[in-house]
N, C-alpha and C positions, 0 to 999 in steps of 0.2 A: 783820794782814797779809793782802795776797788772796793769793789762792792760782792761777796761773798752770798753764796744761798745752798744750804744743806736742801736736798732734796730726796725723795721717796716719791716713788712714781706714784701718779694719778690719773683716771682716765681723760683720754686728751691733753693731758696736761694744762687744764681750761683755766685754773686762778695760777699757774707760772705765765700762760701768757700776759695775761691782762697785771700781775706785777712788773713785767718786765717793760710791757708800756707804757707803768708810773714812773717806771726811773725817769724820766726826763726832769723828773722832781725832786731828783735826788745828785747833787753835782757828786758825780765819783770818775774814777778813772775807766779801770778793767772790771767784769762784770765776771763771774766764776761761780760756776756751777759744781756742787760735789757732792758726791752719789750715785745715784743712778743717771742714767742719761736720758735727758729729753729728749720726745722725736723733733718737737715744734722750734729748738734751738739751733742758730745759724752759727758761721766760724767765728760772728765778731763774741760769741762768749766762747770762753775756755771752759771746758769738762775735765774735771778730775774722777775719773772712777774709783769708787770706795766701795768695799765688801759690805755687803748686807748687813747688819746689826739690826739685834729685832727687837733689841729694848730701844724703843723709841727717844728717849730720853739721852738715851747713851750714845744710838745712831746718829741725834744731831751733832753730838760734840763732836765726835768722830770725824764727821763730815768734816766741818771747819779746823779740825785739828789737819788733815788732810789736804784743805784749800791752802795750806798756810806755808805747809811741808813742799804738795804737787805743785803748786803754782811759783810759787816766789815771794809769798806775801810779805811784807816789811811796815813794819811802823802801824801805823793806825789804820783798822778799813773797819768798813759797815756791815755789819750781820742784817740781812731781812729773810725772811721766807716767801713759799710761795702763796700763802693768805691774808698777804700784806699789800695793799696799794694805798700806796703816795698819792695824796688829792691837789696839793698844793706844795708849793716851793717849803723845800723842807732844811734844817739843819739841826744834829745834834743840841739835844738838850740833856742834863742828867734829871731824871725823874725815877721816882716809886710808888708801886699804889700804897701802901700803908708798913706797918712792920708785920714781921713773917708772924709775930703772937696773936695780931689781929686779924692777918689773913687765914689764920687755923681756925680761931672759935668762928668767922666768917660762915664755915661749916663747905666752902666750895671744894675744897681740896680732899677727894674719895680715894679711897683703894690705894693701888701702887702710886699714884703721882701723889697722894699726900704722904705713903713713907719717905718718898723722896726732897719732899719739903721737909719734912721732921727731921730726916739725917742732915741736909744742908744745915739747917739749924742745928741742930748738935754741933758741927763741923763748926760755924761760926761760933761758936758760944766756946767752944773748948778754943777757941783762938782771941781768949777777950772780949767780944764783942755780946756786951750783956742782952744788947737788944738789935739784932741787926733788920735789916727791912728788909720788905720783898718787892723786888726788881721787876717781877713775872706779868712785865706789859708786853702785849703784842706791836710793837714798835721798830721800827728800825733802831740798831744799837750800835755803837763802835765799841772795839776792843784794842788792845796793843797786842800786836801779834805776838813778841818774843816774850811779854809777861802771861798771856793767856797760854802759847805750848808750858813753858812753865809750871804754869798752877795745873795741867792737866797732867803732868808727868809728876809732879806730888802728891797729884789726889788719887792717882791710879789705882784701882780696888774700890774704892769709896762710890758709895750713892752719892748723887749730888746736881743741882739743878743750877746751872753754868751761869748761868747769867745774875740770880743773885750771890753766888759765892763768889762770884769776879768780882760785883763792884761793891759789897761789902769789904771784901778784903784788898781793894783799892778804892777806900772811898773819894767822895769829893762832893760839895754840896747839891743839894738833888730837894725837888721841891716836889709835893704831892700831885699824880695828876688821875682823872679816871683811866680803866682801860679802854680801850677802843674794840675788843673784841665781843663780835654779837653771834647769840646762837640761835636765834630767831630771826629770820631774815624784815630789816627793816632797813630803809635808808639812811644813810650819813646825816645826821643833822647839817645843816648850812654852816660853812665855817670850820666844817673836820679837817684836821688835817693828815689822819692816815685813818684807814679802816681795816679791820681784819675779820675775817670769816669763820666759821666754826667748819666742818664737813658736812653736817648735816644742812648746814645754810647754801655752803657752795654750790650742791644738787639743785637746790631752787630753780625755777623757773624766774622768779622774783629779781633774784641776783643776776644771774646771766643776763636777764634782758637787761639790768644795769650797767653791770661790767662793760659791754657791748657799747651800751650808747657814752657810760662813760669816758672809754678810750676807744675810738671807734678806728684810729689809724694803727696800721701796721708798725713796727718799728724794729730800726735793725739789727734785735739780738733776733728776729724771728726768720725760720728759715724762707728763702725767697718760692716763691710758687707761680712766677710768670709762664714756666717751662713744662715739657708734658713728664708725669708720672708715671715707671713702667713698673709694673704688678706682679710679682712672677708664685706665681700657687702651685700645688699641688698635682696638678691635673695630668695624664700621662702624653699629654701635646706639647707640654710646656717647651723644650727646647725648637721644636719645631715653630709653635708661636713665638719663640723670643726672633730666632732669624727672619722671621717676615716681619715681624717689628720694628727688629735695625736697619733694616731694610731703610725704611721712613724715617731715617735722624736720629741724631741724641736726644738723651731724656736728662732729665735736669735731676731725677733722683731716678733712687729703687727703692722697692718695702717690697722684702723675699720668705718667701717660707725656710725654715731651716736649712733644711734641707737644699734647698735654690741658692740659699747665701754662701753655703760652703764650695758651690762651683762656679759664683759671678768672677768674672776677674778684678771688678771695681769694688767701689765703697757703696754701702750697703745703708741705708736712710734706718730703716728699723725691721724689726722683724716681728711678721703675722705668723700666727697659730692656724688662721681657717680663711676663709673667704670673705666672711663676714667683717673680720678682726680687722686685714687688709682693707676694707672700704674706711673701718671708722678711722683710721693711720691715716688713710690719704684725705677723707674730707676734714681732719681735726688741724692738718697743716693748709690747708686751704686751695689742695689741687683740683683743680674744674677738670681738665685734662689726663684722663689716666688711660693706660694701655694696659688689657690684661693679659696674661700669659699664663696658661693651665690653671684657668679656671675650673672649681669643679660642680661649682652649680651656678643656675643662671643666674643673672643679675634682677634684682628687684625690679 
């Protein structure tokens, strides 16, 4: 099965790396990113670019609605995000933390994400289902591709939260489990088998230093960084400094200013705003080796 992940930039992109090197835990095929584009991602994953959606909720479906279409998807594959890591050898299971009436008086579901539980539930309930449950674990999931575009082209207009309107309205025996998502950073009990992070957890200090020692190897959805990194800013030398730079070899990437990216002749790694911007790009993908070119203030 491929393995599928809506994404929304983040800085660094610091919890898609370290998901990506839990898949070893996860048997799938193609690995498909859809969304915005990572910088920290190599050719072995596929990018589908999807137009910004700024309702959250909506942007994920969207995404994977998109993976499904851009890619080729067929038959079964695994939805994870990027606050998602695989601890241990994983395989679908159907699970739900309780039904959607007990997760309302629960009291967790505020604001816009609880109208959005309420209308799913409408949506179920007006299709039979007197008591359907709530799915909304942070888990990895599988879907059928051609029944999930489907249900997304009939629900079109609708509020609705994808993952229990899917497997209510395809049900199949599913057994209680807790969720795995924490908003207080604390470690995995012994024995997890997936964890998932809040935002405000992922800034931690706490987490990172985990994440880190949890998967400390690189792996090959991540772009390679043995080779040197050429910089290109702002600064009114810049073309002057690119030709003494090529001077001395290829560079294995670029991360260019606008402006620099519309007259490179090659492929363009990502694109900095400032000078600053450009440092954290190139130490987030892990290049020791950077060349800079119109620079406009000094280096730290």
């Amino acid at each position: 099965m491929d393995v599928v992940i809506p994404y929304r930039s983040t800085p660094e992109d610091f919890e898609l790396r370290y998901a990506l090197r839990s898949l070893p835990n996860v048997p799938h095929d193609r690995v498909i990113v859809a969304g915005d584009k990572p910088v920290i991602i190599s050719k072995a994953v596929q990018h589908v670019p999807v137009g910004r959606v700024e309702d959250r909720y909506q942007s994920s479906t969207a995404n994977i609605v998109a993976a499904i279409h851009g890619a080729g998807v067929q038959g079964e594959f695994i939805v994870m995000h990027d606050d998602i890591f695989v601890l241990r050898p994983w395989s679908f299971r159907h699970e739900h933390l309780c039904t959607i009436d007990e997760y309302l008086k629960g009291g967790q579901a505020t604001g816009r994400y609880r109208a959005y539980v309420e209308s799913t539930q409408d949506i179920l309930r007006s299709k039979g289902i007197a008591e359907p449950l709530w799915f909304g674990l942070h888990t990895p999931t599988v879907y059928d591709a051609l029944r999930l575009a489907d249900l997304v082209d009939g629900f079109a207009g609708h509020r609705y939260l994808l993952r229990t309107l899917y497997y209510n309205l395809f049900p199949a025996p599913s057994e209680r489990r807790r969720d795995v998502k924490t908003r207080v950073w604390r470690a995995p009990p012994a024995g997890a088998d997936v964890l998932s992070v809040s935002d405000d957890c992922a800034r931690t200090a706490g987490f990172r230093a985990w994440a880190t020692a949890q998967f400390p190897d690189k792996c090959r959805y991540e772009i390679g960084t043995d080779g040197r990194c050429l910089i290109l800013g702002y600064g009114p030398s810049l073309w002057d400094d690119v030709e003494r730079a090529l001077d001395g070899g290829d560079f294995a990437a670029v991360i260019a200013s606008p402006e620099a990216a519309e007259h490179w002749p090659g492929e363009v790694l990502a694109i900095a705003y400032d000078d600053d911007h450009a440092d954290r790009i190139a130490r987030s993908c892990g290049f020791e080796d950077t060349t800079w070119c119109g620079r406009t203030k000094e280096a730290a």
